[in-house]
RODO-2510 file (C-alpha; in nm, 4 decimals, decimal comma):
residues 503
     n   res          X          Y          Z
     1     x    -0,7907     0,5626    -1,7020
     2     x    -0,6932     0,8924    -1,8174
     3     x    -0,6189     1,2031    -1,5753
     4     x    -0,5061     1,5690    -1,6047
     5     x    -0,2559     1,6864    -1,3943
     6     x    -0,1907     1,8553    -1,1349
     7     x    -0,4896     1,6903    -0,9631
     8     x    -0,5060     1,8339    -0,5615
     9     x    -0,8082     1,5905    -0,4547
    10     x    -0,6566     1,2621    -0,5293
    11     x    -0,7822     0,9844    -0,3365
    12     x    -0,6214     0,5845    -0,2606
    13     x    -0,8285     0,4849    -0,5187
    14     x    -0,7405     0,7307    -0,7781
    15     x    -0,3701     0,6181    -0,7409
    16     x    -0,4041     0,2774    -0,7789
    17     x    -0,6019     0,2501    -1,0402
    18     x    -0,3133     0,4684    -1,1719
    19     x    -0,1175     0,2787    -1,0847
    20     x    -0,2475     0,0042    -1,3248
    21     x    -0,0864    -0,0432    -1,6883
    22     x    -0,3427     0,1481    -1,9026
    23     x    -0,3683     0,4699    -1,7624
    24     x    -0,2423     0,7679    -1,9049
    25     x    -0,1586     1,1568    -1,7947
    26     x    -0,1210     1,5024    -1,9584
    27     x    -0,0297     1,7942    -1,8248
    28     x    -0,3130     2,0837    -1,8462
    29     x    -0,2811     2,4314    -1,9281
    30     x    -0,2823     2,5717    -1,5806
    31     x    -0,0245     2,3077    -1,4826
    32     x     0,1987     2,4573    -1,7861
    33     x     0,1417     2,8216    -1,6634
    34     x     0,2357     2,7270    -1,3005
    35     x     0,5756     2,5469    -1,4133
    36     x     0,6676     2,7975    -1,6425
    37     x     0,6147     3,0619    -1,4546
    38     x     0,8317     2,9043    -1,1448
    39     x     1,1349     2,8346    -1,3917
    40     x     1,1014     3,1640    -1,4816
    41     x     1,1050     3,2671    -1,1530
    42     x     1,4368     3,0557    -1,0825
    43     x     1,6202     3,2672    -1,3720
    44     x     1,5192     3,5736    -1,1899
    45     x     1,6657     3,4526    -0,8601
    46     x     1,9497     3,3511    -1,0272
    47     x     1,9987     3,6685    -1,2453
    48     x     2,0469     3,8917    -0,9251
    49     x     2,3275     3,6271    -0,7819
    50     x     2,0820     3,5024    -0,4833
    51     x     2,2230     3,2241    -0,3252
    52     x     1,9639     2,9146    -0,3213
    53     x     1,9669     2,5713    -0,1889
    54     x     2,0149     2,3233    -0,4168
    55     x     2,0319     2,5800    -0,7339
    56     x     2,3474     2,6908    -0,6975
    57     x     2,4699     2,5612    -0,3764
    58     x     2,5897     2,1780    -0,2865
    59     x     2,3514     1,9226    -0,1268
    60     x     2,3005     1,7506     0,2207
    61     x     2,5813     1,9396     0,4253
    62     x     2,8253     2,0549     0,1195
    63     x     2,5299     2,3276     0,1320
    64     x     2,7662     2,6281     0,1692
    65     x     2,9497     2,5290    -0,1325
    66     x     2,8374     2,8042    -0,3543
    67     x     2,8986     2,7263    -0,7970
    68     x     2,9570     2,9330    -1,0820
    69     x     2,6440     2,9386    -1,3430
    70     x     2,7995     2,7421    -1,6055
    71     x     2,8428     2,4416    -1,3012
    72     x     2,4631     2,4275    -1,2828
    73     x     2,3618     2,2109    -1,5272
    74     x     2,6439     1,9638    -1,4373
    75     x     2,5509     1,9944    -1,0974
    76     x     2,1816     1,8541    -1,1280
    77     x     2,2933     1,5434    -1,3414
    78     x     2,5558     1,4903    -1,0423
    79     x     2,2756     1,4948    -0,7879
    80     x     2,1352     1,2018    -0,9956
    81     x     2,4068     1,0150    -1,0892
    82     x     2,5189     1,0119    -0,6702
    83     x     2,1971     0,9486    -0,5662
    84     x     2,1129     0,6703    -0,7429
    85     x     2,3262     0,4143    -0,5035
    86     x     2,0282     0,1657    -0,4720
    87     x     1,9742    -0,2409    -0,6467
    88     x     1,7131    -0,4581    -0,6063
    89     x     1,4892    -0,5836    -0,4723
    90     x     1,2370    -0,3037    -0,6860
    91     x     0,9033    -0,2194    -0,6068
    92     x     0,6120    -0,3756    -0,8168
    93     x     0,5096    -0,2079    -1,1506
    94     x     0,1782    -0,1033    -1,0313
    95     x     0,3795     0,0973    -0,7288
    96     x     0,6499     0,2066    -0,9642
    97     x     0,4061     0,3771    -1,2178
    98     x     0,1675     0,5190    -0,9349
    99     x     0,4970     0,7050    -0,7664
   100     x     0,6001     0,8012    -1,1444
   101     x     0,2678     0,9994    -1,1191
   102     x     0,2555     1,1768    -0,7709
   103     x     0,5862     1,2893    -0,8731
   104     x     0,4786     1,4407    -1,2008
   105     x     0,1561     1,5581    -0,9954
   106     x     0,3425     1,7589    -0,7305
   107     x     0,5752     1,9158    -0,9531
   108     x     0,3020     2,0271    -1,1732
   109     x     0,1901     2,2659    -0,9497
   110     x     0,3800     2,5191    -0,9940
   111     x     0,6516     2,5227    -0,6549
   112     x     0,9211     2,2956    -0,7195
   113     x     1,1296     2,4666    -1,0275
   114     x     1,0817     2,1403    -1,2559
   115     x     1,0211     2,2953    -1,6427
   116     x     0,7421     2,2183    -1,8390
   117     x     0,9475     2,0512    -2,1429
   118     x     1,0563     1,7651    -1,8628
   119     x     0,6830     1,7004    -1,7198
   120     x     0,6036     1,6622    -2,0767
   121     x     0,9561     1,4376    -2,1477
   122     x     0,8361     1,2490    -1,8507
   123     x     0,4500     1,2428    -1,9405
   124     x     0,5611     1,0865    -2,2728
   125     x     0,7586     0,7971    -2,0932
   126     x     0,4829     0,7448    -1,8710
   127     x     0,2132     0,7223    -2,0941
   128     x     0,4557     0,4349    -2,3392
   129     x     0,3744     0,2438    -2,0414
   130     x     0,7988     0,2679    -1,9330
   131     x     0,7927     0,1803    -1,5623
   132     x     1,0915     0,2751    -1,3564
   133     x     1,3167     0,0078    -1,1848
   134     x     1,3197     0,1420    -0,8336
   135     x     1,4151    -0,0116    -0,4892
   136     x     1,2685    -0,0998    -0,2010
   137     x     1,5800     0,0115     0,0058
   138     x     1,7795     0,3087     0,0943
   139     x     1,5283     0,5658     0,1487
   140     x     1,5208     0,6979     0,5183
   141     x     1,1852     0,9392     0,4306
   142     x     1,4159     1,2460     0,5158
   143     x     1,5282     1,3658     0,2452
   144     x     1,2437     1,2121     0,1058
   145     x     1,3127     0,8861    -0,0912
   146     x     1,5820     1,0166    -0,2452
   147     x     1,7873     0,6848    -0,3499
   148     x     1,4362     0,5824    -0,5112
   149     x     1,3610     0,8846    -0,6648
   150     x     1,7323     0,9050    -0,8049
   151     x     1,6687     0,5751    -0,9757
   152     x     1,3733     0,6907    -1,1228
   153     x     1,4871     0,9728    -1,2808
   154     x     1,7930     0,8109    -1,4254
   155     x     1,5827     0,7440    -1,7114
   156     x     1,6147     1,0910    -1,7990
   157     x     1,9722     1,0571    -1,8207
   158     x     1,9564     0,7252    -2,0205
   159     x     2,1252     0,5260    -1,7319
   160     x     1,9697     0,2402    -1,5153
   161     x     1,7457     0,0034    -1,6702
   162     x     1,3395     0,0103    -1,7133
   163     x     1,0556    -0,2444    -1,8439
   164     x     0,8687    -0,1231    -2,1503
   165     x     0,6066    -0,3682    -2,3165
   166     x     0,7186    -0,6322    -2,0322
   167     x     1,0959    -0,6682    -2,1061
   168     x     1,3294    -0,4740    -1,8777
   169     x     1,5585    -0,2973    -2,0998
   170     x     1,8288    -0,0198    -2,0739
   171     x     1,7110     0,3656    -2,0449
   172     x     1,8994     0,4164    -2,3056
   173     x     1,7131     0,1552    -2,5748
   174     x     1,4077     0,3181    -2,3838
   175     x     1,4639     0,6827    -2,5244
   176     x     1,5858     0,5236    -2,8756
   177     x     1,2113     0,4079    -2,9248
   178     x     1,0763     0,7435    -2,7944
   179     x     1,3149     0,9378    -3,0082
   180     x     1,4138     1,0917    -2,6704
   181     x     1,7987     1,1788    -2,5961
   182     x     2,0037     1,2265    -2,2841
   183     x     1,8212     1,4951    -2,1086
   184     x     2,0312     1,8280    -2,0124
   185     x     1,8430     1,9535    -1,6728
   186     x     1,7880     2,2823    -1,5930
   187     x     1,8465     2,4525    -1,2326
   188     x     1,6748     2,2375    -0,9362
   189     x     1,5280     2,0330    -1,1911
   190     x     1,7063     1,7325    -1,0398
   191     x     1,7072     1,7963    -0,6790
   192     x     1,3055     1,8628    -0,7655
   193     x     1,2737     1,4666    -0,8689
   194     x     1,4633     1,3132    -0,6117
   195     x     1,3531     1,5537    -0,3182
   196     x     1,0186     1,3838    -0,2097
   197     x     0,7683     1,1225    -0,0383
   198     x     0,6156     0,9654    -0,3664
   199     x     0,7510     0,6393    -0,3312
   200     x     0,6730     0,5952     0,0147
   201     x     0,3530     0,7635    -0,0092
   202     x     0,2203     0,5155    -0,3414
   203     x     0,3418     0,1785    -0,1643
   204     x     0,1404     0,2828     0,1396
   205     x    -0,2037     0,4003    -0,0833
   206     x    -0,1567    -0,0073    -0,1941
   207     x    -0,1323    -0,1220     0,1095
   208     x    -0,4344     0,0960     0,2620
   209     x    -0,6606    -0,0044    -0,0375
   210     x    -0,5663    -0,3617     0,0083
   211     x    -0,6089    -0,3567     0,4078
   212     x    -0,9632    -0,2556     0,3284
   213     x    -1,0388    -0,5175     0,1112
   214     x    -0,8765    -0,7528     0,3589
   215     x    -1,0877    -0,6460     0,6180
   216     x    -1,4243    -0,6384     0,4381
   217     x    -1,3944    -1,0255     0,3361
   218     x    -1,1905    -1,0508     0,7039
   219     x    -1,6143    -0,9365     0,8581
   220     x    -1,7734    -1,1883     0,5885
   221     x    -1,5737    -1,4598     0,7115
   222     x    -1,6475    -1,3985     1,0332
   223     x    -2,0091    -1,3915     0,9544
   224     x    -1,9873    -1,7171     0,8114
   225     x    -1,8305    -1,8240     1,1666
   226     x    -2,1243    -1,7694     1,3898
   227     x    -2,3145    -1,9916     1,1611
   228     x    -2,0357    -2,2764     1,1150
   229     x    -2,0584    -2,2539     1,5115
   230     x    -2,4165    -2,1432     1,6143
   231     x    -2,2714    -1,8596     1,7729
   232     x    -2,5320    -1,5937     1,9639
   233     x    -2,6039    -1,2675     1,7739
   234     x    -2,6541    -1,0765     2,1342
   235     x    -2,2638    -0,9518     2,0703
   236     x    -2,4007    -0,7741     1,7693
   237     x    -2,6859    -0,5945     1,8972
   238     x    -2,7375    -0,2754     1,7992
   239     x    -2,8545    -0,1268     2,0770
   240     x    -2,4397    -0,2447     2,2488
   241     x    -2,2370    -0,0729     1,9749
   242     x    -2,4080     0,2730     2,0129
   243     x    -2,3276     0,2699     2,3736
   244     x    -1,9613     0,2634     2,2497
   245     x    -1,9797     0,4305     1,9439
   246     x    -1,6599     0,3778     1,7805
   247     x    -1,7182     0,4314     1,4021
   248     x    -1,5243     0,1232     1,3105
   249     x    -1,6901    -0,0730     1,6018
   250     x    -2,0316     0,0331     1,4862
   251     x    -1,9249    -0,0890     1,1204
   252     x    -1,8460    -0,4392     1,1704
   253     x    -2,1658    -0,5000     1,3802
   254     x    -2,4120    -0,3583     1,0927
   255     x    -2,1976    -0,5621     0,8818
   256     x    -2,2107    -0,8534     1,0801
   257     x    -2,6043    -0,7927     1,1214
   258     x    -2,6263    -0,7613     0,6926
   259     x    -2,4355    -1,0905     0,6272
   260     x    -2,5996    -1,2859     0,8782
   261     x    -2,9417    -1,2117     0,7038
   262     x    -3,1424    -1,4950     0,6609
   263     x    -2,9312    -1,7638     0,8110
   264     x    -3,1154    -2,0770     0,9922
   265     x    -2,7875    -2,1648     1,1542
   266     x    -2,7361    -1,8666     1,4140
   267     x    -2,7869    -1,8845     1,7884
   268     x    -2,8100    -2,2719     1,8098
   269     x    -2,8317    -2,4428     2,1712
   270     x    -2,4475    -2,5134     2,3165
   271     x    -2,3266    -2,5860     2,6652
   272     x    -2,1883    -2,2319     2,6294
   273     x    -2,3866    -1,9316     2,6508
   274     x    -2,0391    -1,6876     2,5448
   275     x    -1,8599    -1,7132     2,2226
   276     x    -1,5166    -1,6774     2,2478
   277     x    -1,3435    -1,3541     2,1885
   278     x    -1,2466    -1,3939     1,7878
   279     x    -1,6784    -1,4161     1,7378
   280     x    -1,8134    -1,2441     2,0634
   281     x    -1,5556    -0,9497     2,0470
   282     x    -1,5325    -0,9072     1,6624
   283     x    -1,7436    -0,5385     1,6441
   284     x    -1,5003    -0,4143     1,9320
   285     x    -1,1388    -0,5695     1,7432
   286     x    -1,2080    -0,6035     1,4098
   287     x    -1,3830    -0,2149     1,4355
   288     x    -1,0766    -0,1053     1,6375
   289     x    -0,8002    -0,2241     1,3695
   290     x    -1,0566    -0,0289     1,0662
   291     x    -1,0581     0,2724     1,2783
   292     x    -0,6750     0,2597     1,2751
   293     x    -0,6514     0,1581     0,8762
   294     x    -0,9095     0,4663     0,8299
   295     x    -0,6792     0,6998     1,0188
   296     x    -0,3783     0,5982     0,8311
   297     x    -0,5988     0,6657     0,4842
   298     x    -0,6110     1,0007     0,6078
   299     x    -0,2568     1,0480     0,6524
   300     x    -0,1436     0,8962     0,2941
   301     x    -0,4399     1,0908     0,1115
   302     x    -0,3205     1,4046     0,2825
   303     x     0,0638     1,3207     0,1673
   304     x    -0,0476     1,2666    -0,1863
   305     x    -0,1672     1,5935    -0,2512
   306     x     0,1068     1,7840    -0,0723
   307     x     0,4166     1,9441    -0,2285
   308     x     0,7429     1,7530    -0,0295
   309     x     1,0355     1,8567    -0,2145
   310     x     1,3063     2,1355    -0,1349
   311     x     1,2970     2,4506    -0,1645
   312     x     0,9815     2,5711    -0,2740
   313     x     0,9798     2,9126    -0,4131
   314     x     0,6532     3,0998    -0,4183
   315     x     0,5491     3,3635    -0,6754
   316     x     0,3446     3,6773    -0,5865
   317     x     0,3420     3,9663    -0,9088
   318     x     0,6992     4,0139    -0,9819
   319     x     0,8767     3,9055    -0,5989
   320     x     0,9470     3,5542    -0,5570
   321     x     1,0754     3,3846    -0,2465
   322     x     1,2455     3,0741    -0,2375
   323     x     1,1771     2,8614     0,0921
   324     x     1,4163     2,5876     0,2626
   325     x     1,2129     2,3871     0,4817
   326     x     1,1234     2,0082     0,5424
   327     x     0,8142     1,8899     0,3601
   328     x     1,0135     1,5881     0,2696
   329     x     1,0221     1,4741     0,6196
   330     x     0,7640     1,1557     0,6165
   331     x     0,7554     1,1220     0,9993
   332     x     0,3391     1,1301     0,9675
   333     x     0,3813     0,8397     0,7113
   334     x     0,6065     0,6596     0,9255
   335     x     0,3860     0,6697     1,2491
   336     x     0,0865     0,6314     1,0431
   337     x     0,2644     0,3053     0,8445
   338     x     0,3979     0,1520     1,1648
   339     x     0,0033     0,1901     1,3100
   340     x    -0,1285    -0,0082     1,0478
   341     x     0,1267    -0,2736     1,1065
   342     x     0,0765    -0,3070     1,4210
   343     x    -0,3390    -0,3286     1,3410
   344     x    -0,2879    -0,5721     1,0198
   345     x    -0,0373    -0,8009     1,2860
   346     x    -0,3841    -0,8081     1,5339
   347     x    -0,5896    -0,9293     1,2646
   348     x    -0,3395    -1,2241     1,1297
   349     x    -0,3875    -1,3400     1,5120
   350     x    -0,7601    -1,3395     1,4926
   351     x    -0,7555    -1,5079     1,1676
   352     x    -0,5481    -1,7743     1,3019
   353     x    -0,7142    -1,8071     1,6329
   354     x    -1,0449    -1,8350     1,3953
   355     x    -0,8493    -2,1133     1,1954
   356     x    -0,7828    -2,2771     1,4911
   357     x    -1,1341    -2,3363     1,5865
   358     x    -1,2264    -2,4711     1,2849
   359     x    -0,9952    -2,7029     1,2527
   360     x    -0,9691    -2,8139     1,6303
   361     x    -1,2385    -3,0725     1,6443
   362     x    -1,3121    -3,0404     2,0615
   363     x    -1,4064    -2,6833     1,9263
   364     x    -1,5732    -2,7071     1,5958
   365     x    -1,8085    -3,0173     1,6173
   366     x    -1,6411    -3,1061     1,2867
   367     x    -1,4293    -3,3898     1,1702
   368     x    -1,0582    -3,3189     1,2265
   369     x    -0,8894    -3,0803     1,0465
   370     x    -1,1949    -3,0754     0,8368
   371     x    -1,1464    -3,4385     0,6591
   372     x    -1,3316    -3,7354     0,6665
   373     x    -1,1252    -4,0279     0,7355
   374     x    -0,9116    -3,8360     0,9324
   375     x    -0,5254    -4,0703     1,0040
   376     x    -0,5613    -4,2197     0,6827
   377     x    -0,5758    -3,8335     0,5742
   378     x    -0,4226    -3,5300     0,7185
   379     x    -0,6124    -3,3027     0,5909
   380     x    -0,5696    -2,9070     0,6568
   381     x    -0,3452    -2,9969     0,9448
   382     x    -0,0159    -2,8340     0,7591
   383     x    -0,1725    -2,5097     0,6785
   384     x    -0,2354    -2,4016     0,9761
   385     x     0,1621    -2,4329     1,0720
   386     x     0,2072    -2,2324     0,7897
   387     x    -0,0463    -1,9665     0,9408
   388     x     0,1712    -2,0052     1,2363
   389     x     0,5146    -1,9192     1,0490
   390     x     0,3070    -1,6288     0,8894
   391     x     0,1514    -1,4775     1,1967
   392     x     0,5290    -1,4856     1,3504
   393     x     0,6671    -1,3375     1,0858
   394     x     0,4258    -1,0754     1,1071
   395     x     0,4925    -1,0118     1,4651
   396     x     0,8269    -0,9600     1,3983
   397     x     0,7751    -0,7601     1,1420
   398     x     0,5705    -0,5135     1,4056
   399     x     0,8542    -0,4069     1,5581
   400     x     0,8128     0,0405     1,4846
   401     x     1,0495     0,1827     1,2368
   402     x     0,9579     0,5089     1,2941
   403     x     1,2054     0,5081     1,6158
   404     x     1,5013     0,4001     1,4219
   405     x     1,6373     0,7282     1,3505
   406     x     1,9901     0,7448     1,2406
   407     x     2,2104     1,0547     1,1820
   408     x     2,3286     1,1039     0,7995
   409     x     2,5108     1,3894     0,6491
   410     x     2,7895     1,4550     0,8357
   411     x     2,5059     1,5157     1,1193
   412     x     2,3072     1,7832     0,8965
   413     x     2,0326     1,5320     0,8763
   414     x     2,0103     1,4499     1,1855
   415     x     1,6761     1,2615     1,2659
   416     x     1,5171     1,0887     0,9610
   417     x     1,1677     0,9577     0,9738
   418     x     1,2083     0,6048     0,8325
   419     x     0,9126     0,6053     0,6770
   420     x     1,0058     0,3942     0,3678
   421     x     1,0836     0,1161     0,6142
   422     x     0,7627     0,1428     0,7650
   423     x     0,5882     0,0822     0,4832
   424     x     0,7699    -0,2147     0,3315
   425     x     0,6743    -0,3898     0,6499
   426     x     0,3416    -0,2869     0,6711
   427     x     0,3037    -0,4001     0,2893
   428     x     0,4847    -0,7612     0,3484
   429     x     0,2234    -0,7854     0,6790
   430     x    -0,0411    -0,7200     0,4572
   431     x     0,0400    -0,9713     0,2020
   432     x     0,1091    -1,2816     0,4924
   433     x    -0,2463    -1,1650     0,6310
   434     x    -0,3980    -1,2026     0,2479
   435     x    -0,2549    -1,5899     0,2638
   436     x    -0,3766    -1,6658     0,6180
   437     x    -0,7377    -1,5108     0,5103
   438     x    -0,7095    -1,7096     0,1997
   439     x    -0,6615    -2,0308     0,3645
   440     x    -0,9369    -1,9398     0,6053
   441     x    -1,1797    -1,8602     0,3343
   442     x    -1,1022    -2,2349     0,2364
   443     x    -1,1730    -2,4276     0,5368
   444     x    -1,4997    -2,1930     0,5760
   445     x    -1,6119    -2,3658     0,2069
   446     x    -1,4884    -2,7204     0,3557
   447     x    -1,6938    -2,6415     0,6972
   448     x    -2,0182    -2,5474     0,4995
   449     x    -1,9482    -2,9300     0,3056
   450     x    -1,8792    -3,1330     0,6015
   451     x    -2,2120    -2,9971     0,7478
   452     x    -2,3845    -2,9812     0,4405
   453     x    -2,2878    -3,4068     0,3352
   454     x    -2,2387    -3,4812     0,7518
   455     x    -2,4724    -3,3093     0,9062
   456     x    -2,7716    -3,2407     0,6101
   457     x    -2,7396    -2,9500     0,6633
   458     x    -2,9085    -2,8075     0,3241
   459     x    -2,7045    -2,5258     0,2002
   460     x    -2,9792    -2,2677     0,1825
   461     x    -2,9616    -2,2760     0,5453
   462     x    -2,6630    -2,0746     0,5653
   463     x    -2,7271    -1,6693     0,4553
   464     x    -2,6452    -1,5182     0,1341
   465     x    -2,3029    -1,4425     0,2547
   466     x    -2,1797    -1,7777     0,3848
   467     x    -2,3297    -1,8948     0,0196
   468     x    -2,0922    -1,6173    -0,1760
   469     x    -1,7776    -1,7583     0,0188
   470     x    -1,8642    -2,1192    -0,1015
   471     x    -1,9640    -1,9956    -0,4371
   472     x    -1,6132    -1,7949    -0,4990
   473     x    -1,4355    -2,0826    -0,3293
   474     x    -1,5445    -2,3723    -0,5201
   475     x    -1,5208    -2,1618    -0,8303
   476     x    -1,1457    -2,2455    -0,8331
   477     x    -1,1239    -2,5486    -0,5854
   478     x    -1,3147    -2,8302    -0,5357
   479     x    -1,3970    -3,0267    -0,1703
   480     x    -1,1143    -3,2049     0,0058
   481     x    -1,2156    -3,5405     0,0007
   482     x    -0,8576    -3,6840     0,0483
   483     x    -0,5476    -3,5523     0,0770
   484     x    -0,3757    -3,3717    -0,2003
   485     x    -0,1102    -3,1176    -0,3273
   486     x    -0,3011    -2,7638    -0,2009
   487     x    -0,1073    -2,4871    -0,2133
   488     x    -0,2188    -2,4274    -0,6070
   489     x    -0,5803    -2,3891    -0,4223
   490     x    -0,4479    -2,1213    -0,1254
   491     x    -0,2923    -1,8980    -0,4355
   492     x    -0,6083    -1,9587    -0,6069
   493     x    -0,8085    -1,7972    -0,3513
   494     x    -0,5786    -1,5829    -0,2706
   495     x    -0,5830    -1,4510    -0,6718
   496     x    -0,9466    -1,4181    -0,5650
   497     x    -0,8985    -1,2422    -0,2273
   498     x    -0,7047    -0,9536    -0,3399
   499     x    -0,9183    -0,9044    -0,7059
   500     x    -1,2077    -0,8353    -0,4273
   501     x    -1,4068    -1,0859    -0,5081
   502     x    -1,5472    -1,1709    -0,1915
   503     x    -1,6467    -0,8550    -0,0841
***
């Protein structure tokens, strides 16, 4: 994928497929004009002895300690160099290299003071395919992610480490093989990288993008459910959902209406006339926990395309104004992070309440834990503790960061947003729900066979959709006829899950 920057429509999409290893970046001619002419601006400021933040002046609360001209330079490398306190655990490449870019992206435009030779130093790296080494911890998304951002950065400096063609190597025997050298930084140019929400922002445009894909093959599965069971279709009437119109709610139902197409298996005669909750219910929870993964969207697509570092200086003719403020304050991110938690935490314990039912056999109908010769085998028994472990993880895991404010600076910053925090857990929820859908994606293929070789029940009975689950399923693992060593066929699927193919 290629892209010119500064880009101020970016969506999740755009920046994960950024994010990926063969995209590349260059800076366009109005994103020169607009840097240059803000470093220019910064030389004026500094030419009539005006005192700003971060230019001449200390960080955090050593703010009113104002430096001589020739301390400048030094200064910026020492923001860097202090920052960078973090270790790992690091964030995945694909997160890494999509941060790299918002960062370039937002100081493209023309506010931050960052000069056009380092977007185009920094272009360069990113388009060798160099992906920063940068933690998960420290940041408390006020001052933006600055231990992050530090790290990243120190590649400018030759410090730290990177990977480059999928070795992690020093960033100095990075800039060797880019004929680069140890970069001298110009005023703010340093407190411009490090000042910011980038990292925060790209691990939470992964995790929205993959809660969406979660929850379109979360509705399929479900689909496949109220034929596995015979369940009524009544809960999905149209004519329900639009007297609580919800747009999530109203989603899942003409979803649920579209997969369930053609099946011969729906609405079968049972003792019960109400499906339980996880089937009757799934328009009005499933719909719910989109609505909140669609409001969060809307919150990280918003913080992509803003400017969040400190100051910002803003050019009009030949006056420019430099502004202290708090852009780098992620408490939207935070909230929005801790929301989808919270939502993604619901839908690990309806996946598991699904599994349940299709394993139980006084609920399914089916032979225990879905194998024949059940005591002799165990059959998916042990998964389903392992759903358990998840799905308590998970709730643990819920608990909000976003309250956990605590005071840093010698009490200048006083209430950080924890935002970074927020979206770690919200990413790790994400990837526990991924392995409970996986495994219930399996025992939905196992189902369809049991009733398929128990019941002869031909398989075009079942609708298009139930057939794509089997189909994808059996691609990589074949029927449980006995017990075996499975957990190469849940990362199977699960390879499967998040590559989208059943959606």
């Amino acid at each position: 994928m290629n892209k010119n920057f500064p880009a101020s429509s970016l969506t999740i999409e755009d920046v994960v497929a950024i994010g990926k290893r063969d995209s590349r970046i260059a800076l366009s001619q109005d994103g020169m004009r607009l840097t240059k002419r803000c470093t220019d601006a910064i030389e004026k400021l500094l030419k009539k002895k005006s005192i700003v933040y971060g230019v001449n002046t200390g960080v955090g609360d050593l703010c009113d300690s104002f430096l001589p001209d020739e301390d400048l330079s030094e200064l910026q490398e020492n923001i860097i160099l202090s920052h960078a306190c973090g270790d790992a655990p690091y964030f995945s490449d694909e997160v890494a290299r999509a941060a790299f870019f918002l960062v370039l992206n937002a100081r493209a435009k023309g506010y931050s003071g960052l000069s056009t030779n380092t977007v185009q130093t920094m272009a360069k790296i990113f388009n060798h395919e160099v992906i920063p080494q940068i933690p998960m911890q420290g940041s408390l998304g006020a001052s933006g992610d600055l231990i992050s951002l530090a790290h990243l950065s120190l590649m400018l400096l030759g410090e730290g480490n990177v990977k480059m063609e999928g070795k992690i190597i020093s960033s100095k025997a990075m800039q060797k093989k880019l004929g680069l050298s140890r970069y001298a930084f110009g005023p703010k140019e340093a407190l411009s990288l490090i000042n910011g929400t980038e990292v925060t922002t790209a691990t939470s445009a992964f995790t929205v993008n993959g809660s969406l894909r979660l929850l379109s093959s979360s509705v399929r599965a479900t689909a496949a459910l109220f034929e596995i069971f015979g369940s009524q279709i009544s809960s999905i009437d149209e004519d329900i959902h639009l007297l609580k119109p919800y747009p999530g709610q109203l989603r899942v139902a003409k979803e649920l209406r579209m997969h369930l197409k053609g099946s011969k298996l729906i609405a079968r005669p049972k003792a019960k006339v109400q499906d339980p909750y996880v089937i009757r219910c799934s328009p009005q929870i499933d719909g719910a926990i989109i609505d909140q993964i669609s409001h969060t969207r809307k919150i990280v697509e918003t913080e992509m395309n803003s400017i969040t570092d400190n100051p910002l200086f803003f050019i009009e003719g030949d006056s420019v104004k430099a502004v202290s403020g708090g852009n780098f304050h992620a408490q939207n991110i935070a909230f929005a992070m801790d929301g989808i938690a919270i939502a993604l935490v619901a839908e690990s314990k309806i996946m598991e309440r699904r599994i349940e039912r299709l394993l139980n056999a006084s609920l399914s109908d089916l032979a225990p834990f879905l194998v024949m010769e059940s005591g002799l085998n165990t059959g998916f028994m042990i998964p389903h503790y392992l759903v358990a472990a998840l799905v308590a993880e998970n709730s643990v895991l819920a608990h909000p960061a976003s309250i956990q404010t605590v005071s840093v600076s010698a009490n200048q910053e006083d209430f950080v947003s924890m935002s970074m925090t927020a979206a770690n857990k919200a990413s790790q929820i994400l990837q526990n729900c991924e392995r409970i859908l996986a495994i219930e994606l399996m025992l939905i293929a196992q189902a369809m066979d049991l009733m398929i070789e128990k019941n002869s029940t031909p398989i075009s009975s079942f609708s298009a959709s139930a057939q794509k689950i089997h189909n994808v399923v059996r691609r990589s693992v074949k029927t449980l006829r006995k017990d075996r060593y499975i957990s190469k066929d849940i990362e199977a699927i699960l390879d499967q899950l998040r590559n989208g193919d059943f959606e």
